[in-house]
C-alpha positions as CSV (number, residue, x, y, z in Angstrom):
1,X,-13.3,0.2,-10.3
2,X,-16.1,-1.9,-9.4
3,X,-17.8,-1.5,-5.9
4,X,-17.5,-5.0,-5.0
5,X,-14.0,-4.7,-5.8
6,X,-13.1,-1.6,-3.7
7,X,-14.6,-3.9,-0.6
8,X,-12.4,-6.6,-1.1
9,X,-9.1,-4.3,-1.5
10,X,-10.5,-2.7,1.4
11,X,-11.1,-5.9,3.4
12,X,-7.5,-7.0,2.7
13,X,-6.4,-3.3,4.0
14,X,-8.2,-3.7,7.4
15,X,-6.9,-7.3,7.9
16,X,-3.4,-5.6,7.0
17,X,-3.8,-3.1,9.3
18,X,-4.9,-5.5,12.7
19,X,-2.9,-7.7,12.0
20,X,0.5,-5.9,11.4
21,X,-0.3,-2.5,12.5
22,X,-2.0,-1.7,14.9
23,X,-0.2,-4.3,17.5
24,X,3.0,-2.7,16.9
25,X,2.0,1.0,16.3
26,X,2.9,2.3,20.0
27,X,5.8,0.9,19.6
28,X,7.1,2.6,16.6
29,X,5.3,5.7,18.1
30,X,7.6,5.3,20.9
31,X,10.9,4.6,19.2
32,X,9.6,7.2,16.5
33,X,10.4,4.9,13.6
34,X,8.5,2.5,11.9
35,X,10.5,-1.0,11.2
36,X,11.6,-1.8,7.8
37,X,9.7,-4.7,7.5
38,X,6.4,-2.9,7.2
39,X,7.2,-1.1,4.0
40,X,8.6,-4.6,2.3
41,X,4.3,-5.8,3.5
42,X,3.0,-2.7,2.1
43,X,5.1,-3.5,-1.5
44,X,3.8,-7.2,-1.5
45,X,0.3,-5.6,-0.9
46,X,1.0,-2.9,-4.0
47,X,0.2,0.0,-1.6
48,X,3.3,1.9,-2.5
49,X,2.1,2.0,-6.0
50,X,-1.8,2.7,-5.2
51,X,-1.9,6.1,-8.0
52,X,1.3,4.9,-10.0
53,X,-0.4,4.1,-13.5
54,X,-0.2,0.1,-14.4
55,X,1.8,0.7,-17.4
56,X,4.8,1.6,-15.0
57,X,4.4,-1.6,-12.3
58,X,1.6,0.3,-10.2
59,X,-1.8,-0.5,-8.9
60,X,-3.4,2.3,-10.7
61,X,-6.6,2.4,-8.3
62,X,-8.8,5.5,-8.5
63,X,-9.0,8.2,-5.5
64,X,-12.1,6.3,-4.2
65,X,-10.1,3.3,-3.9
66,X,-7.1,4.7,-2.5
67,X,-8.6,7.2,0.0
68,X,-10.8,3.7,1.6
69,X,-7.0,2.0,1.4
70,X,-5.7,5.1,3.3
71,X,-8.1,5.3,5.8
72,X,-8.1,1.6,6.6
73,X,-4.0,1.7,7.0
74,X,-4.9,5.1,9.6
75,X,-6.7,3.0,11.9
76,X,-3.8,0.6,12.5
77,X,-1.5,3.5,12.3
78,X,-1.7,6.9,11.3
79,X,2.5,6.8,11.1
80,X,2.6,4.4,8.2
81,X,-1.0,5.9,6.7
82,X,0.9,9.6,6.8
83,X,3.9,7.7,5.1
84,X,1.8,5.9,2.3
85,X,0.1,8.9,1.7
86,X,3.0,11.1,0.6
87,X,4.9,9.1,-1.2
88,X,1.5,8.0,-3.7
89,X,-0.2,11.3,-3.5
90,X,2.2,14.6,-3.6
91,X,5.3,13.1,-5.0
92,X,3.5,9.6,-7.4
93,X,1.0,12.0,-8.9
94,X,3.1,15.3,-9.5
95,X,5.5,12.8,-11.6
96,X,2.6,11.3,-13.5
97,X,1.0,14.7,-14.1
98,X,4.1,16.7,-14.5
99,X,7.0,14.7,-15.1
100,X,9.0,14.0,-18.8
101,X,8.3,10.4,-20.1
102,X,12.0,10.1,-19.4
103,X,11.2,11.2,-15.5
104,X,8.1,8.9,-15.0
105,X,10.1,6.0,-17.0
106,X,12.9,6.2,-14.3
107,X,11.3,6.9,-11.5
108,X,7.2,5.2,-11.5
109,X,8.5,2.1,-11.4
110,X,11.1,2.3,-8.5
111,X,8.0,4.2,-6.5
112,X,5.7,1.2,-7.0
113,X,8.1,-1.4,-6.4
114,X,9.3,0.7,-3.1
115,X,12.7,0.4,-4.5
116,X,12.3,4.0,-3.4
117,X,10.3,6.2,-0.8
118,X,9.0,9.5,-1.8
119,X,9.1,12.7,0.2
120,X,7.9,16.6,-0.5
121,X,9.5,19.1,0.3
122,X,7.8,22.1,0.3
123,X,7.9,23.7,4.0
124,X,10.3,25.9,5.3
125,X,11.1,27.6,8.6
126,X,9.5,30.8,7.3
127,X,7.1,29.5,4.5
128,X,4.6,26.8,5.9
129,X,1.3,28.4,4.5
130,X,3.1,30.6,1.9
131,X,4.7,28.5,-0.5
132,X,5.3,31.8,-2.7
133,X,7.6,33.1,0.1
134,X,10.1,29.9,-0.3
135,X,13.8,31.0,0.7
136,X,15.5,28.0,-1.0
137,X,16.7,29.3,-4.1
138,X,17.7,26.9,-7.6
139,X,20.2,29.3,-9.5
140,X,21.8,27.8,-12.7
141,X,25.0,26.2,-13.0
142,X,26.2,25.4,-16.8
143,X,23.4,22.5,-17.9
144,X,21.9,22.1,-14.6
145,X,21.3,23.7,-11.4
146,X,22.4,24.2,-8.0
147,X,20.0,24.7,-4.8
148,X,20.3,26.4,-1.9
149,X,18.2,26.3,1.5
150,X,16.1,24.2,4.0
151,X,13.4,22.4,3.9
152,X,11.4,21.3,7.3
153,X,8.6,18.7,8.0
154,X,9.5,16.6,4.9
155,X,7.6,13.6,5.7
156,X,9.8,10.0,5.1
157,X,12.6,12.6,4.7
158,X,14.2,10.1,7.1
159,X,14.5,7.2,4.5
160,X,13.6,8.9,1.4
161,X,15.4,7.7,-2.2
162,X,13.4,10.4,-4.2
163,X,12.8,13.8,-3.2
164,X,10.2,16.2,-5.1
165,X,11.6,19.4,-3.5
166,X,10.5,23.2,-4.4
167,X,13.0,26.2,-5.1
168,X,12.5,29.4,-6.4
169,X,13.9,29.7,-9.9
170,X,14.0,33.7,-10.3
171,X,11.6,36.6,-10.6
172,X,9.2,35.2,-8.4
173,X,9.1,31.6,-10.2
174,X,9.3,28.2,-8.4
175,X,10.6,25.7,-9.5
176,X,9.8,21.5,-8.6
177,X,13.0,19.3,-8.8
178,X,13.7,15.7,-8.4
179,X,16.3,15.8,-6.0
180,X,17.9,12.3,-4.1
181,X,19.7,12.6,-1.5
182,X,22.5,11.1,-2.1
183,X,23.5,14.0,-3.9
184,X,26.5,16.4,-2.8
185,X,25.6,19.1,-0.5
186,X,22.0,17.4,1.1
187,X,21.8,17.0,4.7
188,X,19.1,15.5,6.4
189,X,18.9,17.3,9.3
190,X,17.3,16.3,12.5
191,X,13.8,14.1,13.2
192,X,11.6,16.6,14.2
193,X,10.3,15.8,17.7
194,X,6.6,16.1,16.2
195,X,3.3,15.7,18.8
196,X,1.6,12.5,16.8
197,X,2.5,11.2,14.2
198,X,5.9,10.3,15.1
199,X,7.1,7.2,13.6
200,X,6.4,9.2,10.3
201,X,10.2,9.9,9.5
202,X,9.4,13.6,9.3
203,X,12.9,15.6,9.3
204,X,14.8,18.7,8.4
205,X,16.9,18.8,5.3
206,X,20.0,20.9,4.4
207,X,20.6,21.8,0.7
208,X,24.1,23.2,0.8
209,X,25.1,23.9,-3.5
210,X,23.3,20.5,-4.4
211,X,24.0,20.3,-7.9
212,X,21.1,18.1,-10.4
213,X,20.8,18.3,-14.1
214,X,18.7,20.0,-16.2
215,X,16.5,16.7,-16.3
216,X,15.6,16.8,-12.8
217,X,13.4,19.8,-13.3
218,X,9.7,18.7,-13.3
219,X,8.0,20.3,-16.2
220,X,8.3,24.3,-16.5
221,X,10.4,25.5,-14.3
222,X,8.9,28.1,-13.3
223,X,5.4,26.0,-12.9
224,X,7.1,24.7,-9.7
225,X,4.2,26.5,-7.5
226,X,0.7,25.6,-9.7
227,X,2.4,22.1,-9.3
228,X,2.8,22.7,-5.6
229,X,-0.7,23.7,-5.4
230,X,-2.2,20.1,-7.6
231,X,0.2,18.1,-5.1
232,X,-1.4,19.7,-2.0
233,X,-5.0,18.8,-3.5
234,X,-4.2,15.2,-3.6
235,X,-2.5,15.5,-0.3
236,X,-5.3,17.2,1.8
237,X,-7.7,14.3,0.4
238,X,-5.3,12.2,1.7
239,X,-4.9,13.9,5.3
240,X,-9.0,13.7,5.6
241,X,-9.2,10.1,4.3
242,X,-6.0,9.5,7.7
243,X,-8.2,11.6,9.9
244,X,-11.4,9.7,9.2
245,X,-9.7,6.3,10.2
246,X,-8.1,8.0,13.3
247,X,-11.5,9.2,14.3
248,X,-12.5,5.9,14.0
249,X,-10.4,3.5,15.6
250,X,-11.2,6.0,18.4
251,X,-14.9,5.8,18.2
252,X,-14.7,2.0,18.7
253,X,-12.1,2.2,21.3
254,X,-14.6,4.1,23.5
255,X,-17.4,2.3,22.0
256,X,-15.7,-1.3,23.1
257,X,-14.5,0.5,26.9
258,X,-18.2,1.9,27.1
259,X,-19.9,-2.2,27.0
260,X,-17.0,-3.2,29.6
261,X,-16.6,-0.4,31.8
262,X,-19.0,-1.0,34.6
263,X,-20.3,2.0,37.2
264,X,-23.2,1.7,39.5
265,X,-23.9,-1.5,38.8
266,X,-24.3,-1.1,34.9
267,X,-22.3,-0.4,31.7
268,X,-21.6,3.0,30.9
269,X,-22.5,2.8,27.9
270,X,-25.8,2.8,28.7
271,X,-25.5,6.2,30.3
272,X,-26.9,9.0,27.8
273,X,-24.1,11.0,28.3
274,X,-21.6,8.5,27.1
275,X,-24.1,7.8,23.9
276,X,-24.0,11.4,23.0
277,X,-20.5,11.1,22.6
278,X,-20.9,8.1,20.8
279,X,-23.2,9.3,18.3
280,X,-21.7,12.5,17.5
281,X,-18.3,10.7,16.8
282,X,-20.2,8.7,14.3
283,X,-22.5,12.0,13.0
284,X,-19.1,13.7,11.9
285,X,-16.7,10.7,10.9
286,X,-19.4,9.8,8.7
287,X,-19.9,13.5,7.4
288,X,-16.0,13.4,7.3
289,X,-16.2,10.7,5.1
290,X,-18.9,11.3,2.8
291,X,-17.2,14.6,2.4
292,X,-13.9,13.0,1.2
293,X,-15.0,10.6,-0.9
294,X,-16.9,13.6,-2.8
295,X,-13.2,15.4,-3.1
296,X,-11.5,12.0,-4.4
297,X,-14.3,12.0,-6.7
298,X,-13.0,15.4,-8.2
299,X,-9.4,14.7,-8.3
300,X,-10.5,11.5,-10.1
301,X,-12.9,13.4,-12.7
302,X,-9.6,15.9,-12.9
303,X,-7.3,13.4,-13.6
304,X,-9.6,11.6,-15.8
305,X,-9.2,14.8,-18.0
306,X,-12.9,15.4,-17.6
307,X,-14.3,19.1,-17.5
308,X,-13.8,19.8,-14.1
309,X,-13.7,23.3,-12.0
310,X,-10.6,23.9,-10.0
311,X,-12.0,27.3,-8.4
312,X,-15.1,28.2,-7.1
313,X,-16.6,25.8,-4.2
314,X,-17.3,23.3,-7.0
315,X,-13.4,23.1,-7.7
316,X,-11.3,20.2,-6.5
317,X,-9.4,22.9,-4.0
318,X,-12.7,23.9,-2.1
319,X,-13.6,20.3,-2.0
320,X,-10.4,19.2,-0.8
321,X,-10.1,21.8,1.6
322,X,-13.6,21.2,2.9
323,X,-13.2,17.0,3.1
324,X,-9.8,17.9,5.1
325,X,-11.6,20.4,7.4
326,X,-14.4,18.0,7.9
327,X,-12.4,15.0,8.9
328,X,-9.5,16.4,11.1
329,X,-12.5,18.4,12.9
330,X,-14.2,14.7,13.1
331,X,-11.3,13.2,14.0
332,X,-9.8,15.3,17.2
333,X,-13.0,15.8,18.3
334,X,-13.7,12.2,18.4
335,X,-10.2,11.1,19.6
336,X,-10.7,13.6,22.6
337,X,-14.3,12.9,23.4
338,X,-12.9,8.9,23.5
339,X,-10.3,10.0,26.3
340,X,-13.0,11.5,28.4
341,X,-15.0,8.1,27.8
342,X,-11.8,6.0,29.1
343,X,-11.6,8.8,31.7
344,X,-8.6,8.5,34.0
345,X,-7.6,5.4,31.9
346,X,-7.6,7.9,28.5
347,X,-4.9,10.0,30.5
348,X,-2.4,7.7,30.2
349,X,0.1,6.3,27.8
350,X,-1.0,2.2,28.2
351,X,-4.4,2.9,27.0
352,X,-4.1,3.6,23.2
353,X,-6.5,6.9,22.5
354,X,-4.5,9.0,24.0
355,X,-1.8,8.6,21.3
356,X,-4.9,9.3,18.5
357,X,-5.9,12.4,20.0
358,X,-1.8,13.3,19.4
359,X,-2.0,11.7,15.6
360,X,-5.6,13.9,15.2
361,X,-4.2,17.1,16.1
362,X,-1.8,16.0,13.1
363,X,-4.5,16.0,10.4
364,X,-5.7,20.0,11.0
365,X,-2.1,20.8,10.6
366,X,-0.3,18.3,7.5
367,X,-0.9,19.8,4.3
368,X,-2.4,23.0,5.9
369,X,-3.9,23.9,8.9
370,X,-7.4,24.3,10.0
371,X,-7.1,27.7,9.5
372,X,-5.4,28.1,6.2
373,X,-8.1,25.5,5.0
374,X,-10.9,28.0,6.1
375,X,-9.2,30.4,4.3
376,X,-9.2,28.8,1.1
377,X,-13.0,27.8,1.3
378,X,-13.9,31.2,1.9
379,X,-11.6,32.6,-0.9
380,X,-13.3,30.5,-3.6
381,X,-16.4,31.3,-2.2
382,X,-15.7,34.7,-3.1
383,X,-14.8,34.1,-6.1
384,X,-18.4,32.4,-7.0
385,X,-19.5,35.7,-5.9
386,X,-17.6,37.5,-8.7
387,X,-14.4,38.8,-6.5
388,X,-11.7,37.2,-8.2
């Protein structure tokens, strides 16, 4: 896509995002629900269908695109960003990489159009950053199969109509299914009372015998983890493209406080402590976002089919890991150096950065924590060093 054309999709994001997000977004974070009204917007706009390919009603932007889309939506609201992001990125992309002509013929389509939301569900209570140790089994049953478990933090879980949901298959194997959940035996299960990030429609689901078909298995089925591990590339670039426009919005909310807020007879922004927080929000966001727009570039080089590394720290996971790293770091660092520029103001819940420092603490957690994320930078690391 041309450069000139990214700005303008990106122009028509920000004015989305003023306009219709970010005056209502402490009020959804308060009633920890967004309205339905937002998502029929974000189908007029085609955000739903950002990665679905064109031949199946989508948008079919590249990651540049969408990650500058994603980050634009984040500084209105990081509740409806979190949202767009999972259903295009883990669950759009699995089925266009994955899925059976048949599977990507039923279900692309109803994704772009928002006739359905897409959620992942991958967590469980004992397998956040181990999706090898998954409890929720898939056994067969005549043609099809039936799966057993729970699931938790399943983002737009709460309104979901297509469900890409993990299960081991036997021997060690995992399995991806499509699961909806309508189906007998699915129970969504409570909205988990989350920090930030909580008109996200992030719940707990039941899986009690649920019975599908043979055709709702996503490629092999016992692939179900490599696919895991594609789906939580895409979704870290996506968490670092949120935490960037979190880290942003806060960066001009203290910014704009810093030229108004008056002490001794002068702005404080014109105090050199209050610019040293200003300039080292803007020294990592823009780090951040360099950093992510280098990973979207390697999922887009992947997906293109190109000759890309996947390991090593050249691979789209160590870039993906890194941009994700880079931005939530940016991101609650900013958020938290913006309350200590609102001061006593920042403390409390009228002013709005305190509620971005609670979304920011979201990004070093979705999709894999800080930690985990070191972890898998040093592990490719060491495997360009020859320990494979």
């Amino acid at each position: 896509m041309a450069t000139s054309e990214r700005l303008d999709i990106q122009a028509m994001a920000r004015d989305f995002a003023a306009s219709e997000l970010r005056p209502r977004a402490s009020e959804w974070d308060a009633r920890r629900a967004l309205d339905d009204d937002v998502f029929a917007k974000l189908v007029e706009l085609g955000f739903l269908g950002m990665l679905v390919p064109e031949e199946f009603g989508g948008l079919g932007f590249d990651f540049a695109t969408y990650v500058a889309v994603l980050e634009e939506l984040a500084w209105g609201d990081a509740a409806v960003a979190l949202s767009v992001a999972i259903h295009n990125g883990p669950v759009a992309t699995l089925l266009v990489r994955h899925g059976s002509e048949e599977q990507k013929r039923r279900w692309l389509p109803k994704l772009a159009a928002g006739e359905v939301l897409g959620a992942f569900a991958l967590s469980e209570p004992g397998a956040g950053s181990d999706p090898a140790g998954l409890s929720t089994k898939a056994r067969r049953d005549g043609a099809g199969w039936r799966i057993d478990g729970e699931k938790r933090w399943v983002t737009n879980g709460a309104r979901a109509g297509l469900v890409v949901l993990f299960a081991g298959t036997g021997e060690g194997a995992v399995g991806a299914f499509l699961v909806t959940p309508d189906a007998e035996g699915y129970r969504v299960g409570k909205r988990e009372q989350t920090l930030g990030l909580r008109a996200s429609g992030t719940v707990s689901v039941e899986l009690q015998g649920v019975a599908v078909g043979g055709d709702a298995v996503v490629g092999d089925e016992r692939e179900g983890l490599h696919y895991a591990m594609e789906a939580l590339d895409v979704g870290r670039v996506g968490t670092a493209a949120l935490a960037v426009g979190i880290g942003r919005a806060a960066m001009e909310h203290a910014a704009t406080y810093a030229l108004g807020r008056e002490q001794f007879g002068q702005p404080i922004a014109r105090f050199g402590a209050i610019q040293e927080k200003l300039a080292r929000m803007a020294e990592r966001l823009a780090a951040g976002r360099a950093l992510t727009l280098d990973a979207a570039a390697a999922l887009g080089a992947a997906t293109r089919g190109e000759k890309q590394a996947r390991t090593g720290l050249d691979g789209v996971t160590a870039r993906a890991a890194i941009a994700m790293l880079s931005a939530s770091d940016a991101a609650t660092a900013s958020a938290d150096e913006a309350v200590q520029v609102f001061g006593g103001y920042g403390y409390m819940r009228h002013y709005p950065v305190e509620k971005l420092l609670r979304d920011a603490k979201g990004t070093e957690i979705y999709g894999g924590t800080s930690e985990i994320m070191r972890h898998v930078i040093a592990r490719e690391l060491l495997r360009d060093m020859g320990d494979a």
